[in-house]
Phi, psi and omega in degrees: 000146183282180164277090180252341141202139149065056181293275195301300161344297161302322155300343196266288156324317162265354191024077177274158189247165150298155190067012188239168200255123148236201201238131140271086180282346178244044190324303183052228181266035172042042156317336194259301169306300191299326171334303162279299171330303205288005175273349193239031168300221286266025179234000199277181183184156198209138175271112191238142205243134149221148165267356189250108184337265179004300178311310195290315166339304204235011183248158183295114179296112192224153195287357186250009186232125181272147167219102186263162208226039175248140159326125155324300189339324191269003200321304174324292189310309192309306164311338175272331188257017168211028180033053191267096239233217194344098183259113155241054150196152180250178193176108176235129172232095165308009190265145180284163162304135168312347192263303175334322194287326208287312226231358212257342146087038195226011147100358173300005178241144171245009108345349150180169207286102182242184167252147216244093166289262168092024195214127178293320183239126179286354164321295184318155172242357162267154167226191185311287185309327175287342178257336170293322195274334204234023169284174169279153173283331169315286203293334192290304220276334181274338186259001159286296192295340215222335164254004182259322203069006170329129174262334190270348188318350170286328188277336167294279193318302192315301184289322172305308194302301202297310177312309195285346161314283157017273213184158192264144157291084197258331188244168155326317207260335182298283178339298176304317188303293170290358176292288185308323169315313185259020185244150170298145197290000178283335180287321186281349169268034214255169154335304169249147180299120181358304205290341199317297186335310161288354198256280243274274168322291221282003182289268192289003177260323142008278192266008212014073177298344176277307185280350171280346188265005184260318179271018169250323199309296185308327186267007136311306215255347141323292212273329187293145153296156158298116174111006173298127198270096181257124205252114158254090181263119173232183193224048170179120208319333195291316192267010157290314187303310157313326180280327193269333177282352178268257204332019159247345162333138181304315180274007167241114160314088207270123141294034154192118178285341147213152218286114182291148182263088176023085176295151188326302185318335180286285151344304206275357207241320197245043207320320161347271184345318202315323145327328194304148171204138179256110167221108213228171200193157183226132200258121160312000000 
């Protein structure tokens, strides 16, 4: 099992005790949750949510861990439909898994040729691939700027368009050859691989990962006791901005004013991390 991102932190933050109950809305290969079991032993219990079937599917079962196979988004329904009651601490780690990149064969890596799926659940009916041939060139161009942070995304969406005149943009690798087409060559040489940016957008415009964390917060903070600990770690200036801007609700208090971070040590063992920012508030 990995290791997962700001472990000891979290634990620090959610302070769980025994017997008392909480919600994993992000289980992934569930590090964070056993983690916590072993602290709320021995009656204590934790609801762990994925959307991706596979995550719930393949993970190791104990009589104190609930596991549903849903959107966070449904967070309410879910809790109701499994009694899941005094809940006091939430837990969102928004980052994807090593295994979606590794293992889910659904094109989030641009590191080999898959097909560009990109949907935490198969369920789902947009994909990566409907929006790259069958988007608009406008909207392509707006979620490469605002869910990418593409400095280049007019010149990407400008390549992407003319190719798919072509022939439809069906795998990872094709898609990367245009991206390199269409960036400068200074670019390809950058910090990051070219391609993230992109990858990264057509990622959260896939599962709409923003507007589902703009709709689970209120309903945490719905569900938590009063003196309850709601935990967010995301990896991207959008959903920090959503969090930190909820985290000024009245009835939630923030244990940090500003948002914990990796330490080097972390980073270097875990490069994925680097990005991570940590945030918690306590419901008034």
């Amino acid at each position: 099992m990995h290791v997962p991102v700001l472990q000891k932190e979290v634990l620090q933050y959610l302070g769980p005790k025994p017997n008392e109950n909480f919600i994993d809305c992000t289980f992934g290969g569930g590090g964070h949750s056993l983690a916590v079991l072993e602290k709320i032993s021995p009656r204590g219990k934790i609801l762990g949510i994925d959307w991706s079937f596979e995550m719930v599917r393949d993970s190791r079962k104990t009589p104190n861990l609930i596991l549903v196979c849903d959107n966070f988004a449904n967070l309410k329904e879910i809790v109701k439909e499994n009694n899941f009651n005094r809940v006091h601490g939430i837990l969102f780690d928004l980052g994807m898994s090593s295994w979606h990149l590794e293992n889910s064969g659904r094109g989030f890596s641009f590191q080999k040729k898959e097909p560009l799926d990109m949907r935490y659940n198969t369920e789902y009916q947009l994909t990566a691939e409907k929006i790259i041939n069958y988007w608009s060139k406008f909207d392509l161009e707006k979620i490469l700027k605002e869910y990418g942070e593409e400095k280049f995304a007019q010149d990407i969406t400008e390549q992407i368009t003319e190719e798919r005149k072509q022939k439809p943009i069906q795998d990872t690798l094709q898609l990367v050859a245009i991206i390199k087409k269409a960036v400068p060559k200074a670019y390809l040489r950058g910090r990051i691989h070219f391609a993230t940016r992109t990858f990264q957008a057509l990622r959260i415009a896939t599962n709409d990962e923003l507007g589902n964390l703009e709709s689970v917060l209120p309903q945490a903070l719905e569900v938590l006791e009063t003196g309850g600990r709601l935990v967010v770690i995301s990896f991207h200036s959008l959903e920090d901005r959503i969090v930190k801007n909820f985290f000024k609700n009245e009835l939630l208090k923030p244990l940090n004013k500003k948002p914990v971070v990796p330490a080097f040590k972390e980073i270097k063992i875990n490069p994925r991390a680097r990005s991570a920012k940590l945030r918690a508030a306590i419901k008034l």
